[in-house]
C-alpha positions in Angstrom: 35.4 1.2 35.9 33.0 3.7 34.5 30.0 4.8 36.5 26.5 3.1 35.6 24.1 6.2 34.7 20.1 5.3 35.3 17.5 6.7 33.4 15.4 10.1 34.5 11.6 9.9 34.6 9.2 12.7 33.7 8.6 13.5 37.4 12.4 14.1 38.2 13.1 16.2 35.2 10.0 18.2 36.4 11.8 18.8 40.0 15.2 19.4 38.2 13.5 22.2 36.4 11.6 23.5 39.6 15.0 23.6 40.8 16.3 25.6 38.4 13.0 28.2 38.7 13.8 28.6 42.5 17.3 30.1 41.7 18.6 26.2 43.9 21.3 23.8 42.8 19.2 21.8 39.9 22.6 19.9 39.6 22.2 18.0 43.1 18.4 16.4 41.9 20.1 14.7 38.6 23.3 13.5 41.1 20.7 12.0 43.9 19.7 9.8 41.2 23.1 9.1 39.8 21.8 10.8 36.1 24.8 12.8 34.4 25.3 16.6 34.8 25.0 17.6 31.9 21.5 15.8 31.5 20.6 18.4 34.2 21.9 21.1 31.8 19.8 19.5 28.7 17.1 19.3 30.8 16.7 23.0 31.7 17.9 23.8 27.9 14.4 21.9 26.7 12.0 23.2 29.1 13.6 26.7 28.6 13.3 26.6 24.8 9.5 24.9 25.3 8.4 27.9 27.6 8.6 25.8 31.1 7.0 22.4 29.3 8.9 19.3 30.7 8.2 17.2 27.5 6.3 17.9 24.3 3.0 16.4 23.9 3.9 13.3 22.0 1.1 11.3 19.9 -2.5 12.8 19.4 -4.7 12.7 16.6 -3.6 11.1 13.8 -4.8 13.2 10.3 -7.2 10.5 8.9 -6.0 11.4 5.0 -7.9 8.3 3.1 -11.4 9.0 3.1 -13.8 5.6 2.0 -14.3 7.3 -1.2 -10.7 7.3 -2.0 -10.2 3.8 -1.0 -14.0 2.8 -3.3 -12.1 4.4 -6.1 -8.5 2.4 -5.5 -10.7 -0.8 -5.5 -12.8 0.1 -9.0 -8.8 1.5 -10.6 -7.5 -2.3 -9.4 -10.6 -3.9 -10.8 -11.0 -2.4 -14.2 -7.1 -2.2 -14.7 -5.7 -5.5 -12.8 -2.0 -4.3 -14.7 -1.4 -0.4 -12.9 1.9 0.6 -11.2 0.9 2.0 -8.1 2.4 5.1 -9.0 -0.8 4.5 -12.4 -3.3 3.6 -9.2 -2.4 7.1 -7.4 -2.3 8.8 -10.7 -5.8 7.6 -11.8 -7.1 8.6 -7.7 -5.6 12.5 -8.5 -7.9 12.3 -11.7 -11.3 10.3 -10.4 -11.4 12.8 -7.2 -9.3 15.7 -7.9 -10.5 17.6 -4.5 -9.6 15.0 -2.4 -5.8 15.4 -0.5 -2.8 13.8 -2.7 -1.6 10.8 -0.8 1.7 8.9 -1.2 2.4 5.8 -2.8 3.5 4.5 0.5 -0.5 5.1 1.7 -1.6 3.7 -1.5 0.2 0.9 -0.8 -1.5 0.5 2.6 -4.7 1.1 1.4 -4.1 -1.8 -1.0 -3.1 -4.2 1.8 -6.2 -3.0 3.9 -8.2 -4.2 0.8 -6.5 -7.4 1.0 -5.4 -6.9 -3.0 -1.9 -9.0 -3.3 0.1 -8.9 -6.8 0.0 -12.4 -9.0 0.6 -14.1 -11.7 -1.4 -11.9 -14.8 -3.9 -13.9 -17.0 -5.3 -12.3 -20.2 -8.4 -13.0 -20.9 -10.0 -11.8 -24.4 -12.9 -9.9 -24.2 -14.9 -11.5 -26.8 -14.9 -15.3 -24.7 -17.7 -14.8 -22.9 -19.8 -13.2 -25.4 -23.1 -14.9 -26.8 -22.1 -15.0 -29.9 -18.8 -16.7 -29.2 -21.0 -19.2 -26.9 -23.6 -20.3 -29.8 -20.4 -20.4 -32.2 -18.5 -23.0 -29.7 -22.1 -24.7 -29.8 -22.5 -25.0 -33.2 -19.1 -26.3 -33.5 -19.4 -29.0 -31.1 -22.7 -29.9 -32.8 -20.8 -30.2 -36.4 -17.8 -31.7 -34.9 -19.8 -34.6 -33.2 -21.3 -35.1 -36.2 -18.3 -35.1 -38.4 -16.1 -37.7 -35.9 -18.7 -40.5 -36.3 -18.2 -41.0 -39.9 -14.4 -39.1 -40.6 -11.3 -39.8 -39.0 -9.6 -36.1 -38.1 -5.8 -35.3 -37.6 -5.4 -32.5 -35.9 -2.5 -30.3 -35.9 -1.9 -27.4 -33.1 -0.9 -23.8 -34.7 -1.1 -21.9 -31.7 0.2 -18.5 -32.0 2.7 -16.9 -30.2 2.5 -13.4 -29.3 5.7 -11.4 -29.3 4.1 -8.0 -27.5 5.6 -7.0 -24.4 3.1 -6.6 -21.3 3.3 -6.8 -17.8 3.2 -10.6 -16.1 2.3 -9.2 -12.9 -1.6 -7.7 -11.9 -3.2 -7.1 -8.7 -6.6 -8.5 -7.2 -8.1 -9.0 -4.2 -7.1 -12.4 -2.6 -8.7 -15.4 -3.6 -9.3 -13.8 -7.1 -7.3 -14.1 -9.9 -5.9 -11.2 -11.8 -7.2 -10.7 -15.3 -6.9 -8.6 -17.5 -9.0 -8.4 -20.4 -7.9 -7.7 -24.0 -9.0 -6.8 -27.3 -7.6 -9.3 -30.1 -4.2 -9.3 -30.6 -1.5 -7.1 -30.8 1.7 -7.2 -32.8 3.2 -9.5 -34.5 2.5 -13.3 -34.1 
């Protein structure tokens, strides 16, 4: 039956090492608490090659890389242009602050999750829908329309048209918004 080792805790390796230092049998602290030998060795390897240190400060300050000004800008990139890769997102960060630290698109990733912007379903909306001038032309035509149904009966047929340019069907946006992207017109054939 092999022999059940325990673990060794900072204060033991400490009086293995000090064992070591005062020229005594380090090997006996390590067998007292039923640890291997040649943890003893690796013990008095470490501390050797650290200059005496036990265990390496572990943790610390964490370099705070993301400023607020690089995540304002990832928010106004994901706004005006729902459609970006985040590879695009990081790309368009280099460019809008070009002294700030380059970042991975691992931390852009995490900056987008802090933001709470999720990936959806892409809508295109056309720029020109909202407009005043679109507005008082949908009035007009409701005005004329009304008109026209009380004394003509209308057929209508549907000739919607189909757009065969490729585009991405995926967009970011903050949650509880949806993602749209605004175009200009059309674009190829229909």
């Amino acid at each position: 039956m092999a022999p059940v080792y325990s673990k060794i805790n900072t204060d033991d390796k400490r009086r293995t090492y000090e064992s070591y230092v005062r020229s005594e049998d380090y090997v006996d602290v390590p067998r007292l608490l039923n640890v291997k030998r040649t943890t003893a060795y690796n013990i008095v390897k470490r501390a050797e090659q650290n200059h005496g240190q036990i265990e390496r400060p572990r943790g610390g300050h964490r370099h705070a890389k993301v400023t607020d000004a690089m995540r304002a800008v990832v928010r106004a990139v994901v706004e005006e242009h729902p459609d970006f890769t985040i590879r695009n997102i990081n790309r368009e960060l280099r460019t809008r602050l070009p002294q700030s630290p380059a970042i991975s698109q691992t931390t852009i990733s995490g900056i987008l999750d802090g933001l709470l912007v999720t990936t959806k379903k892409l809508e295109d909306a056309p720029a020109e829908r909202k407009s005043d001038r679109t507005k008082q032309q949908r009035h007009a035509y409701a005005t004329w329309l009304m008109h026209e149904v009380q004394e003509t009966e209308f057929i209508f047929i549907d000739e919607a048209g189909i757009n065969i340019w490729t585009k991405r069907t995926r967009g970011r946006a903050v949650r509880g918004r949806r993602a749209v992207r605004v175009v200009q017109g059309r674009r190829g054939q229909t």
